[in-house]
C-alpha positions, 0 to 999 in steps of 0.5 A, spaced: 226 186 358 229 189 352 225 191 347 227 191 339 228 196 334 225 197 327 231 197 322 231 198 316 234 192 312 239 193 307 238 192 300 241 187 297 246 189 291 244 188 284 249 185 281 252 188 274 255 184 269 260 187 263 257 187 257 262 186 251 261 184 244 262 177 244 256 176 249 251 181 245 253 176 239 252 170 242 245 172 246 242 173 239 244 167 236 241 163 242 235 167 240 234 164 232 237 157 234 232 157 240 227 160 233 229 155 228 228 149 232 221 151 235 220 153 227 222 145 225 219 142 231 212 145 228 213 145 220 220 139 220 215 133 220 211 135 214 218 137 209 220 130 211 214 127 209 214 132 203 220 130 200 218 122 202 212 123 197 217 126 192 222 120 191 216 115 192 212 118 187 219 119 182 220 112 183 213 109 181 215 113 174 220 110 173 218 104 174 210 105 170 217 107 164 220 100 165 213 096 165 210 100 159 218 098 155 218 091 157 210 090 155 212 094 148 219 090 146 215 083 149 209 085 144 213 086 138 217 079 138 213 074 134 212 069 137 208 065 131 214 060 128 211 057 121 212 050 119 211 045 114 206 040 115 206 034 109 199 031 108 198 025 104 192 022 100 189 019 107 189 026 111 195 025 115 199 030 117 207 030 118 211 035 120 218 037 115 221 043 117 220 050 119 218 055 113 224 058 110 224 067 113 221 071 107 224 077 104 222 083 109 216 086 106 220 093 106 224 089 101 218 085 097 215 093 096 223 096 094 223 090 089 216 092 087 217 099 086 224 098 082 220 093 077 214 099 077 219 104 074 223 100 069 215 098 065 214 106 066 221 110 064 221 104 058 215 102 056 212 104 049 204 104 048 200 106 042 196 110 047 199 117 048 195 118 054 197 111 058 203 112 056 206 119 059 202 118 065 206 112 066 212 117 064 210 122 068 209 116 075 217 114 073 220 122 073 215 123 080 220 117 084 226 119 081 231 123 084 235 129 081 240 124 078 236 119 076 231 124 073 237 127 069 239 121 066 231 120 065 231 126 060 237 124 057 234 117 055 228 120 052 231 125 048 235 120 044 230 115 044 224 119 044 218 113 046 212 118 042 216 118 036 218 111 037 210 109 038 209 111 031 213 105 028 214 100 034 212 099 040 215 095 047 213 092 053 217 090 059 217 084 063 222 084 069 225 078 070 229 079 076 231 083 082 237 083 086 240 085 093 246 087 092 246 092 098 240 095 103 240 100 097 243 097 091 240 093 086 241 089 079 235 088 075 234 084 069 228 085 065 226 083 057 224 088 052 219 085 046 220 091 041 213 090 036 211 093 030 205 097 030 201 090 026 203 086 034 209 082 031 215 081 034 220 084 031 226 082 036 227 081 043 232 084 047 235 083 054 236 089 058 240 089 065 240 095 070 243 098 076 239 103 081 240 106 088 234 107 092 233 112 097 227 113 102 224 120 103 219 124 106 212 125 102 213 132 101 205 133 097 198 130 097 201 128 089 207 125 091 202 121 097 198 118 092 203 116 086 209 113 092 206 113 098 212 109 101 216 114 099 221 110 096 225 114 090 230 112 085 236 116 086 241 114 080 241 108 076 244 106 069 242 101 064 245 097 058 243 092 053 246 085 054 
């Protein structure tokens, strides 16, 4: 019978691996891609519904914008159609044709505002007061051109000198378009004597361009509140 032996084992050889530079660098990046991925696997669903959020929220602005502009331009169409109705004598009622467009109210106050300025600048009444805030309203919607020959004017027919023997008011007659900012006027003059008759009557024709400014005073607000001015004019007699 034999007997055994305790021997000692032998130990088992570690294996060494050479290190180079290339294993060093690719051992450091398995460390951050294994970093980056644990790093979106934790935070990457709430960026994603972030930038959901975001384009969600941008394109209900932008459709809110479309809405309001469609609902503005819709509210801003007239949908009022005027027409003619012809009633007889028993109340009966018939239709005779759509109502013709009528001047834009733009147009009927330019028309307003030039008529206005002819019976200031050209008037002449007994009552100096009356009379040179008229002058002074004219000169306030004129432009520096027509302010010119404003103060030409009335240094060859001054209207106080002229109050003393005579006395004229004006009737505008017509005004035409001739342009967006051009009109002729026609307009009577009745030259009286200091006594009311009628001397003679005179028929005056004119050109003006208008123009369209700011009120730059609390004066200017009061006197022209539409800011519509005279930038030139000329007028003769027919």
């Amino acid at each position: 019978m034999t007997e055994k032996t305790d021997q000692p084992e032998k130990p088992v050889p570690e294996l060494e691996f050479e290190t180079t530079p290339e294993t060093e660098k690719f051992s450091s990046m398995d460390v951050y891609v294994r970093a980056k991925n644990e790093w979106m696997e934790r935070y990457g669903s709430y960026i994603a519904q972030a930038k959901n959020w975001r384009m969600a929220f941008f394109a209900m602005a932008a459709i809110s914008v479309i809405l309001t502009g469609g609902n503005i331009y819709q509210a801003s169409q007239n949908k009022v159609i005027p027409y003619i109705v012809e009633v007889d004598s028993l109340g009966r009622g018939r239709f005779v044709q759509l109502a013709p467009p009528a001047a834009s109210g733009h147009e009927m106050i330019k028309r307003f505002w030039l008529s206005e300025f002819i019976t200031n600048a050209r008037s002449v009444t007994a009552d100096g007061v009356a009379m040179k805030a008229m002058i002074d309203k004219a000169y306030t919607v004129a432009d520096a051109a027509a302010r010119n020959r404003l103060e030409d004017w009335h240094r060859r027919s001054s209207p106080f000198e002229r109050a003393r023997e005579t006395l004229v008011s004006v009737q505008v007659n017509s005004v035409l378009s001739t342009s967006p900012t051009s009109f002729q006027v026609d307009w009577t003059e009745d030259v009286r004597g200091t006594d009311g008759y009628i001397i003679r009557t005179e028929q005056w024709r004119g050109h003006f361009t208008l123009s369209v400014s700011a009120i730059s005073n609390e004066k200017e607000a009061r006197i022209n509140p539409f800011g519509i001015r005279v930038a030139d004019f000329s007028w003769q007699r027919l």
